[in-house]
TORRO-431900 format. One record per residue (C-alpha): residue number from 1; residue in one letter; x, y, z. Coordinates in steps of 0.5 Angstrom, whole numbers, plus 500, padded with zeros to 3 digits. Each point is the difference from the previous one (the first is absolute). Example, Ala and Ser with C-alpha at 12.3 -4.5 7.8 and 13.67 -1.06 7.14 Angstrom:
residues 2
 num residu  c1  c2  c3
   1      A 525 491 516
   2      S 502 507 498
END
This chain:
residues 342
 num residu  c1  c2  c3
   1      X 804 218 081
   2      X 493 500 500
   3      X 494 500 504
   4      X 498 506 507
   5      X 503 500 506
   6      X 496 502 507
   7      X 504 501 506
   8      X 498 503 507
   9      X 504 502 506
  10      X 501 501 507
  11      X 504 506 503
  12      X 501 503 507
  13      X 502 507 499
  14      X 502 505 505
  15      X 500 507 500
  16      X 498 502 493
  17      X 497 506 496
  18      X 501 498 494
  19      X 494 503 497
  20      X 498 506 502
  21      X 494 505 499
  22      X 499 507 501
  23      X 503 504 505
  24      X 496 504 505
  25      X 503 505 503
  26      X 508 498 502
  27      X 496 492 499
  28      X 502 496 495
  29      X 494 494 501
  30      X 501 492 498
  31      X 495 498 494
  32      X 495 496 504
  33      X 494 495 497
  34      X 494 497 503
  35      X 499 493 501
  36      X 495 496 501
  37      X 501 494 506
  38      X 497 495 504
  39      X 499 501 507
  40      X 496 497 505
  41      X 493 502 499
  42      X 501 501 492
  43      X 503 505 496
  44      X 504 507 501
  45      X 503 504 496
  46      X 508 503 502
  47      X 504 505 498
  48      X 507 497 498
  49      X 507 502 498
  50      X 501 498 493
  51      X 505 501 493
  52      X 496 501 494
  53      X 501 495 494
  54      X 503 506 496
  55      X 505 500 504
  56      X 502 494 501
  57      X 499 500 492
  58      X 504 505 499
  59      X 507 497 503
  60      X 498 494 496
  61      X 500 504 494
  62      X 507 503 502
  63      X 503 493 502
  64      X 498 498 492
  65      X 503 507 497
  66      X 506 498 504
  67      X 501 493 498
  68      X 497 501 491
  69      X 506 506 500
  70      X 505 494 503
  71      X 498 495 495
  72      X 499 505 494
  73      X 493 500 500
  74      X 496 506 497
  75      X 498 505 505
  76      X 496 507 498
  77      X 504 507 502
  78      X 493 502 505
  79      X 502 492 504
  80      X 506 501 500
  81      X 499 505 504
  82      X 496 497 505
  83      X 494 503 497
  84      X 494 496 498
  85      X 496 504 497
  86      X 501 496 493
  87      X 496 501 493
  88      X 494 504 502
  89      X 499 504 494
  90      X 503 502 493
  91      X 505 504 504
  92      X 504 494 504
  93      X 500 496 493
  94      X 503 506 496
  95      X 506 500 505
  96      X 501 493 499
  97      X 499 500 493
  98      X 494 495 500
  99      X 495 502 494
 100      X 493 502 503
 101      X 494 494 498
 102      X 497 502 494
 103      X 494 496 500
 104      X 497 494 505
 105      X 503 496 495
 106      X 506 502 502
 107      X 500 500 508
 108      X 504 494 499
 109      X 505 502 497
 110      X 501 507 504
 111      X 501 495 508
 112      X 505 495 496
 113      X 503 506 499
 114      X 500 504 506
 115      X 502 493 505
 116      X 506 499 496
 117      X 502 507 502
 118      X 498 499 506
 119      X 501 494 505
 120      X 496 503 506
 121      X 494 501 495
 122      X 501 493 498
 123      X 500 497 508
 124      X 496 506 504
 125      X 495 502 494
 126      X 498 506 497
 127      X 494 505 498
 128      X 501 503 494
 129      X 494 506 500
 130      X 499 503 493
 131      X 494 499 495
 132      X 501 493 499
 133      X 503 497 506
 134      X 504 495 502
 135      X 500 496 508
 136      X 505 494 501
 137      X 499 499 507
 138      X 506 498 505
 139      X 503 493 500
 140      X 501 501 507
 141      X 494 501 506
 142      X 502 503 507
 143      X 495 502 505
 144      X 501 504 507
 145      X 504 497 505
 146      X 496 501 507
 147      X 500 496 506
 148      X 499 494 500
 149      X 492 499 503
 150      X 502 494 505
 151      X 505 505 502
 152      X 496 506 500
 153      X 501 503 507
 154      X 509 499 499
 155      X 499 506 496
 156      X 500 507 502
 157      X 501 508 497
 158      X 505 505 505
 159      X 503 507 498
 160      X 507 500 502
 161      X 502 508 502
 162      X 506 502 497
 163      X 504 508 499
 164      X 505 502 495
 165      X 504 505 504
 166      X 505 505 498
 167      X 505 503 505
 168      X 501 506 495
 169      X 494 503 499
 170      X 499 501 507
 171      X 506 507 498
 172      X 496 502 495
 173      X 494 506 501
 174      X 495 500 506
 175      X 496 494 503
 176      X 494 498 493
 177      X 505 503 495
 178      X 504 493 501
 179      X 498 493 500
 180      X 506 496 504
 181      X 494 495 501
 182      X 496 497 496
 183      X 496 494 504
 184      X 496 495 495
 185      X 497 493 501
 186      X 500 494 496
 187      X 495 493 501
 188      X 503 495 499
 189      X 496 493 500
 190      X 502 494 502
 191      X 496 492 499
 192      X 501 493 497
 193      X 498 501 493
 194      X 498 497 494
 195      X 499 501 493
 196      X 499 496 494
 197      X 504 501 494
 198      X 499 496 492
 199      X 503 500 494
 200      X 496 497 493
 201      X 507 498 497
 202      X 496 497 494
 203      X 498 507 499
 204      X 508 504 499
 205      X 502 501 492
 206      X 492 499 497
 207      X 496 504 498
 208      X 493 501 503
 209      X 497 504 495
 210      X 496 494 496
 211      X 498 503 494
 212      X 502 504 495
 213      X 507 498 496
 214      X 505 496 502
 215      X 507 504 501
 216      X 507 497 498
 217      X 501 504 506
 218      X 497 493 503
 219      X 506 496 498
 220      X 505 505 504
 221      X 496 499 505
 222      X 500 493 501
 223      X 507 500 498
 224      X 501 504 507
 225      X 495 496 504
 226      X 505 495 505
 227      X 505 507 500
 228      X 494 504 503
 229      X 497 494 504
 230      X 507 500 504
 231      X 501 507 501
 232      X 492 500 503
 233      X 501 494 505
 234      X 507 504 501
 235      X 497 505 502
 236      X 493 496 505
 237      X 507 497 504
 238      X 504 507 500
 239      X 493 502 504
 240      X 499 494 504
 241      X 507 501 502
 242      X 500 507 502
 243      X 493 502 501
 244      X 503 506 497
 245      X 493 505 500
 246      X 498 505 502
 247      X 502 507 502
 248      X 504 502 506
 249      X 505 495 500
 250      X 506 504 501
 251      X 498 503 508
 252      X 494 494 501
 253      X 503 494 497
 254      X 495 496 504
 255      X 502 493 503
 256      X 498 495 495
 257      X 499 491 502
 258      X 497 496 495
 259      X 496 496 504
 260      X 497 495 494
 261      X 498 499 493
 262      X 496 496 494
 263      X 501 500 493
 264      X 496 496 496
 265      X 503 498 492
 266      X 494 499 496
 267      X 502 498 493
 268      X 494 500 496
 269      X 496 506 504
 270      X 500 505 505
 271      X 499 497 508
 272      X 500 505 506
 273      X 503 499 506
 274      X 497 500 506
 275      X 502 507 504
 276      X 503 500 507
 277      X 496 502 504
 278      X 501 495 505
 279      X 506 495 501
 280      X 496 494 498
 281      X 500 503 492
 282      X 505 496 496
 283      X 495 493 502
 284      X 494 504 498
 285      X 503 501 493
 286      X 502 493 499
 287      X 493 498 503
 288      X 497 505 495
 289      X 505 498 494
 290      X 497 491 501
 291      X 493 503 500
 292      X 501 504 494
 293      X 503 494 496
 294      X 496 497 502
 295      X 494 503 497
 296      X 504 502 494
 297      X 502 492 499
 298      X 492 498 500
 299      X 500 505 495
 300      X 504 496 496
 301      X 507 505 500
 302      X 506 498 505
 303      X 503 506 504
 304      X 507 500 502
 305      X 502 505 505
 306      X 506 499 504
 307      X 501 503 507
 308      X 505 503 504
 309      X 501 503 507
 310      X 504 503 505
 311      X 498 501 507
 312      X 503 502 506
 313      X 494 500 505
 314      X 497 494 503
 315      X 494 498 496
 316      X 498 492 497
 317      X 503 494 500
 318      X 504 501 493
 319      X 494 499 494
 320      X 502 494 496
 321      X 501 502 493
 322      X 502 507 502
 323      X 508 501 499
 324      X 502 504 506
 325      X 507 504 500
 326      X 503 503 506
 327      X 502 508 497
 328      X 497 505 495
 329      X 505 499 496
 330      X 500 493 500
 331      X 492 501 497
 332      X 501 505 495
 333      X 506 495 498
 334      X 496 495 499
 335      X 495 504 497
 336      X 505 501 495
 337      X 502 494 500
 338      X 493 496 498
 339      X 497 506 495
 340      X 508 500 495
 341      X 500 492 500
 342      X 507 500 505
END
């Protein structure tokens, strides 16, 4: 179970506000972003719906929380809570029972210590900010998911007028004393979006301080290693299935289609798929893919990265040496599959 996985999606998502701003008045706005896109003529920047990475990281983080609990794997009492402010300071680690680093020398010791209390911090990274600093960058990477750019002019922002109403009120005091009626607006979005999500396997239950003194911490570590691997892939299909992200589900539950997806499974180093932008992207990244191992294999170094794919819109004729499955569910399957070796 080693090497990185890099997958982008395609999905249609009608009437979303699954990530919100600041409200202005009786307004609740919809995140938006500019972009940059390609018309006739040059360039020009649009103003689109998007949801952040944060968001879609934080369910992530919940899905994994959820899935190590299940398997009996180490959660810190701030993540099981689904809060992830992890071990910012001195504070954090006393409350967890984690001796505070000593010295440079022992920054090691004091991040095996912290990831083994805490399988976020070992998957989703942690900054640990005192006089002597500890960052281990997250396993896994996922950016903005915004509309896709070849499909820019499908997406569009409306505010959607509703009122809270209560018959009851109205028998109490004079008219302004009660407020039977409260009208409010909510922008929802709507648009094929992508966005790209990658997880360093190599990385999970290894220390990424690399100086200082060895730990026997390390040695528990690598004994969890498989166990936590399988609970972060858990959670990668647990999100990929649900799409579970974002704010306002319980009365905008949006209408989500997967219109198409890539994996790349890279064994011995870190391959990016190509985004969604268009229908085209899964040829794309088997072309980027040949003429990276290409290169690579003048340098003397033969890189093999396995692709798989799912897609229902009409696009290429089936790319020879991609293996195309018929549902998400099959991919991360497959996925699955390829990185356990069944």
């Amino acid at each position: 179970m080693k090497g990185f996985l890099s997958t982008s999606f395609r999905l249609l998502v009608n009437v979303e506000s699954l990530n919100g701003i600041e409200s202005i008045g009786n307004l609740s706005r919809h995140r938006t972003v500019p972009i940059v896109v390609s018309e006739p003529g040059g360039y020009t920047i649009r103003y689109v719906p998007a949801v952040s990475g944060e968001s879609i990281g934080h369910a992530y983080q919940e899905l994994l929380v959820k899935r190590a609990k299940e398997m009996g794997l180490p959660v810190g009492k701030y993540s099981s809570r689904g809060e992830f402010i992890k071990f910012t300071d001195n504070k954090f680690l006393e409350e967890e029972g984690v001796t505070p680093p000593k010295d440079i020398d022992d920054l090691r010791r004091a991040e095996s210590e912290i990831i083994l209390k805490d399988i976020v911090c070992d998957i989703g990274g942690f900054l640990y900010a005192e006089d002597k600093p500890i960052k281990r960058t997250s396993r896994f990477q996922v950016g903005y998911m915004i509309p896709a750019l070849e499909e820019v002019n499908a997406s569009a922002l409306e505010a959607q007028f509703h009122v809270r109403h209560a018959v009851s009120e109205m028998k109490k005091g004079q008219l302004g004393e009660a407020r039977p009626q409260i009208p409010y607006n909510v922008e929802v979005g709507s648009a094929v979006y992508t966005f790209t999500f990658n997880l360093d396997l190599d990385g999970i239950s290894k220390v990424s301080t690399c100086f200082g003194n060895p730990s026997d911490k390390e040695k528990e570590l690598e004994a969890q290693r498989n166990e936590r691997v399988k609970a972060a892939l858990m959670a990668f299909v647990d999100l990929a299935s649900t799409m579970g992200f974002g704010a306002k589900r319980s009365r905008f539950l949006p209408t989500i289609e997967p219109l198409g997806a890539v994996a790349c499974i890279s064994p011995t180093g870190p391959f990016i798929a190509s985004p969604g932008n268009s229908r085209w992207f899964i040829g794309d990244t088997f072309r980027r893919v040949q003429g990276y191992a290409a290169a690579m294999k003048k340098l003397g170094i033969e890189r093999e990265i396995k692709i798989l794919s799912f897609t229902k819109e009409p696009t290429e004729e089936k790319v020879e040496g991609v293996e195309s499955l018929e549902s998400l569910e099959q991919l991360t399957n497959r996925i699955v599959e390829t990185i356990l070796g069944k």
